[in-house]
C-alpha positions, 0 to 999 in steps of 0.5 A: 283840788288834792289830785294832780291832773294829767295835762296835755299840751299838743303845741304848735308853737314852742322852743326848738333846735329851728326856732329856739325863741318861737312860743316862748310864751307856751313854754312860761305857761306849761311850766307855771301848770306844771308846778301844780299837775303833771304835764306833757308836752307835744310838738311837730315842726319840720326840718330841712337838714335832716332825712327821717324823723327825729324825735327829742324826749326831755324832762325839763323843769316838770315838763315832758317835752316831746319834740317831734322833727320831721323832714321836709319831704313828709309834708309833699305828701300826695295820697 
């Protein structure tokens, strides 16, 4: 296959600043993809220390990882 592929990971496990070891596996796997296609990474975890979104945008080894932290008070929701 001569074209790159675009490949998107929605990931609920993954390395973060909460659980820096949680999916390490994932990690080992999206890089090894990356070497070949064009990868993008997304993941959501919440964090009790902080009061409104974070979003933590990197490039690493190929990888566009985009963490998403979101706020303990975002999961209460009641419509």
């Amino acid at each position: 296959m001569s074209k790159k592929l675009h490949i998107l990971f929605l990931s609920n496990w993954y390395p973060s600043r909460i659980f820096p070891n949680d999916g390490d596996f994932v990690q080992r796997h999206v890089e090894a993809i990356a070497q070949y296609h064009n990868v993008t990474l997304s993941h959501l975890i919440s964090d009790p220390s902080i009061n409104s979104v974070e979003i933590d945008s990197k490039n690493i080894n190929n990888v566009k990882t985009q963490i998403v932290h979101i706020p303990i008070k975002f999961l209460n929701f009641k419509p």
